[in-house]
N, C-alpha and C positions, 0 to 999 in steps of 0.2 A: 689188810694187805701184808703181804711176806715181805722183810724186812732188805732191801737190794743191799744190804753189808750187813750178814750175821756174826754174834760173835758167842762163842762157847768155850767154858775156859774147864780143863782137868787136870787138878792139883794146882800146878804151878805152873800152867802150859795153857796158854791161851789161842784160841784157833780162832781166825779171822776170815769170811766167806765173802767170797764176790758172788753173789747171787743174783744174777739176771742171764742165765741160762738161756735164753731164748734172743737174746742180742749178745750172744759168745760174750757175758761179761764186760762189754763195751763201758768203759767209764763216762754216766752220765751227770755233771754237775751235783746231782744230790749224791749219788754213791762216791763223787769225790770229798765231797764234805763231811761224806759218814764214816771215809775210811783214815778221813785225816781225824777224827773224833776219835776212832777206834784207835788209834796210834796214840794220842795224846792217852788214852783211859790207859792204854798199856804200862806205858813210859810211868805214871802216876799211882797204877797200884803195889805196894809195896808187897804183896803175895803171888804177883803175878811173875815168873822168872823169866820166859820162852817165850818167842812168837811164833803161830807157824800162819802163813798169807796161803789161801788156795782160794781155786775158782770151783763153782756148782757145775754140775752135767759133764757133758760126754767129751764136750767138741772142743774146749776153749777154758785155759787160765784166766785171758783176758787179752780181747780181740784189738785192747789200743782205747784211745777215747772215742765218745758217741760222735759218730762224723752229721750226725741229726742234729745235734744239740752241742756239745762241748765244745766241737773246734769251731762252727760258727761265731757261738757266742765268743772266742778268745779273740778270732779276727776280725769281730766289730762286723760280720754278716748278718747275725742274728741280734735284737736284743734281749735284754731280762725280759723273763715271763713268770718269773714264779721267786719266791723266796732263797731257792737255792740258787737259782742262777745270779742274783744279784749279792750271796754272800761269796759264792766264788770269782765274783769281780770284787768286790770289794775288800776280800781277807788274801791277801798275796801268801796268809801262813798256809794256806788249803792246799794249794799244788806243793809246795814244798814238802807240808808231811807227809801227804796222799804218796808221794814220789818218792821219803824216805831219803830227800835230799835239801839239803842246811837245817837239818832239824838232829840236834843233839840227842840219840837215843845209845844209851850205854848196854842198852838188853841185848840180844841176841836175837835176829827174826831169822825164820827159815821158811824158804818155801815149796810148796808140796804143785809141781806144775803139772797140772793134768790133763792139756791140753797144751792148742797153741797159744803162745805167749810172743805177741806183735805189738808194735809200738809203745805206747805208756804201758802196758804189762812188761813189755822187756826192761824198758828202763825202772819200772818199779823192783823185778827182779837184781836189779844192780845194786839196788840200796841194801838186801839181802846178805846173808852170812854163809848159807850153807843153803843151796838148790839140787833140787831132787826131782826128774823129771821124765814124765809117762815116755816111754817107746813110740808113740805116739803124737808127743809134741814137734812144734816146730817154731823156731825163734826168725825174727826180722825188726826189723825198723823200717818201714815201706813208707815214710815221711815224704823223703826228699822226692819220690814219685808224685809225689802231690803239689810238689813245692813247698811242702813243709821243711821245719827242720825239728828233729828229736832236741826238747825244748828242755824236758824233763832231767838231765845230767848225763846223758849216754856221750855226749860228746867230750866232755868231763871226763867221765868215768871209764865208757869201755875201754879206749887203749890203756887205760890205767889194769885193768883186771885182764885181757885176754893179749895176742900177740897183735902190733900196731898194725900190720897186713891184713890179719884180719878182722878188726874191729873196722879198718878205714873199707874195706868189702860190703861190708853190712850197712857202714854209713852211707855209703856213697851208690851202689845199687839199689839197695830198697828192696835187694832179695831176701829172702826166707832160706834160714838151713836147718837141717833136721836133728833129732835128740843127738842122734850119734856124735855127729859133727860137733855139734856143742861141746858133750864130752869131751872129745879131743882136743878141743883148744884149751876147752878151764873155764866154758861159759855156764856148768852146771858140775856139780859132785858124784850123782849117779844120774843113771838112766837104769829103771826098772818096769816092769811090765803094770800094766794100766790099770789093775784092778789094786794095786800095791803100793802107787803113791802115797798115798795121806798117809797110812799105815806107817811104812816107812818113814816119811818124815817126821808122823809124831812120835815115834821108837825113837829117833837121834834127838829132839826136843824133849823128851823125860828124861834122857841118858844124859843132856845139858842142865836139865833143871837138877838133876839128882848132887851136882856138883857146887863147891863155895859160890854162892849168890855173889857176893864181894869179888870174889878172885875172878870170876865170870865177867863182872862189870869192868873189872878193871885191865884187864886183858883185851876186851873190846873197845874199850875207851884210848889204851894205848896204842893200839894200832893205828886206831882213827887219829890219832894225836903226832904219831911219830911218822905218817905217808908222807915222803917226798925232803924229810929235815937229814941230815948230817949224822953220822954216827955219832955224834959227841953228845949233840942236843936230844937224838934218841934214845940213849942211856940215860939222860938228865930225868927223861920220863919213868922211864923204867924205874930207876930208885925210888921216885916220887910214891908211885902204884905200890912196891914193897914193904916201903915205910908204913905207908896208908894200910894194906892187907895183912902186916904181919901183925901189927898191935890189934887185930880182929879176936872175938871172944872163936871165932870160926877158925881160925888161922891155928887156935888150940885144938881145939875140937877136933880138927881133920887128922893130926898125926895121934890123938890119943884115941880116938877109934879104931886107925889102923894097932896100933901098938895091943889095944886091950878087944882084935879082933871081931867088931862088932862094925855094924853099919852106922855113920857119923849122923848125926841131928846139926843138920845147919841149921840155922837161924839169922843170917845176913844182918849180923854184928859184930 
C-alpha cells in the first residue's frame, strides 16, 4: 500500500506528503502519527536543512482531521481499533508534532499549499515559516460550526501571526477565505498559479538550504525565543545566538568565500 505520509529529501531539502488524495488529505490517526515521525526524522537528521509540508492531488493541502475517525476517536465517540489509534491516545507528543506546536524544531519548514487548507491543515500551516499557496486555495477553521474548537494552536497562534479582527473572523465563523484574502492579511507569502506551488516552494527551501546551517538555526530559534519578551531580554538572546554563530568554522567560511569570490562550503560547524 502507498505510504498516506511520503517523504523524499533533495540535497538538504526534505519534502513531506500528505498523501490521501481521495479523503482531501484528511488527517487520520495513522497519518498523524506518521507525520509526527516524519517531523521528529527531520529535527534528527543532521543533513537534513529545510522542510517543505505539501498535500498530494488537485483539490486539498489538507481538508482538517478524518471527521470518520480522528475527531470521534479524541471525543471519546469512537473507540481504539487498530494500533494507531490507540498510540494517538496514548502519546499526547503525536498532535503536538503532527501540529508543529510545543515541539522545539530549530529548522525552517515551508509549505507548498496546493489546495484547500481547512482546520488542522490550517492550524498545521501556522507552525510553518514561509507558506506558498495555489490561486486556488482556500483557508478556514469551520470547527466551531461543529462545536468544536481549533484545538491544534490556532487560538494561540493566529491573532499572534495575522491582524486580531481578522484571525477572531475566522475563529468565530467557521468561514473559509480565499488565497487572495490570505495574502493580504499575512496569512501566506505568495499566492502563485497551481501548477507552480511545490516548484516554487522548493526554489525558496534550496535558496534556505544553500545558507549557514548554524546562522539558519539560530535566527529561527531566536525568534521563537524572543515572541512576546521585552526589548532587554530580547537582545539578551540575540547576543547569546552571536556568540554561539560567530566562533562557527562557518561563520569563517562565509566572508572568505565572498572575499576570495567563490561559492562558501558550509558545513554546520
Amino acid at each position: 500500500m502507498t505510504e498516506p505520509v511520503q517523504m523524499n529529501s533533495t540535497g538538504h531539502v526534505l519534502c513531506i506528503t500528505l498523501n490521501a488524495p481521495e479523503r482531501r488529505n484528511a488527517l487520520t490517526p495513522e497519518m498523524l502519527c506518521r507525520l509526527a515521525d516524519a517531523f521528529i526524522s527531520f529535527a534528527q537528521d543532521p543533513l537534513l536543512r529545510v522542510a517543505v509540508v505539501t498535500g498530494a492531488g488537485e483539490q486539498a493541502f489538507c481538508a482538517g482531521g478524518d471527521l470518520a475517525r480522528t475527531l470521534p476517536l479524541l471525543t471519546g465517540d469512537r473507540s481504539p481499533e487498530d494500533d494507531w489509534d490507540r498510540r494517538l491516545l496514548a502519546e499526547p507528543q503525536v498532535l503536538a508534532v503532527s501540529g508543529l506546536r510545543d515541539f522545539p524544531l530549530d529548522k525552517p519548514v515551508l509549505a507548498a499549499i496546493n489546495g484547500h487548507c481547512l482546520a488542522a491543515g490550517l492550524e498545521l500551516i501556522l507552525g510553518t515559516d514561509i507558506r506558498i499557496a495555489s490561486e486556488r486555495a482556500r483557508f478556514g477553521l469551520p470547527e466551531v460550526q461543529r462545536a468544536l474548537l481549533p484545538f491544534s494552536g490556532s487560538m494561540a497562534r493566529l491573532p499572534r501571526q495575522v491582524p486580531h479582527a481578522n484571525a477572531m473572523q475566522l475563529l468565530l465563523t467557521g468561514d473559509s477565505i480565499a488565497a487572495g484574502e490570505a495574502l493580504r492579511i499575512g496569512l501566506v507569502n505568495e499566492v502563485v498559479s497551481h501548477d507552480q506551488v511545490l516548484a516554487r516552494t522548493m526554489a525558496v527551501a534550496q535558496r534556505i538550504a544553500q545558507n549557514g546551517p548554524l546562522a539558519v538555526r539560530a535566527i529561527k530559534r531566536t525568534v521563537a525565543a524572543t515572541s512576546g519578551l521585552p526589548l532587554a531580554l530580547s537582545y539578551d538572546h540575540e547576543n547569546a545566538a552571536w556568540r554561539e554563530v560567530r566562533a562557527s568554522a562557518d561563520a569563517r567560511e562565509g566572508p572568505r568565500a565572498f572575499v576570495e569570490k567563490r561559492r562558501p562550503r558550509y558545513e554546520g560547524r
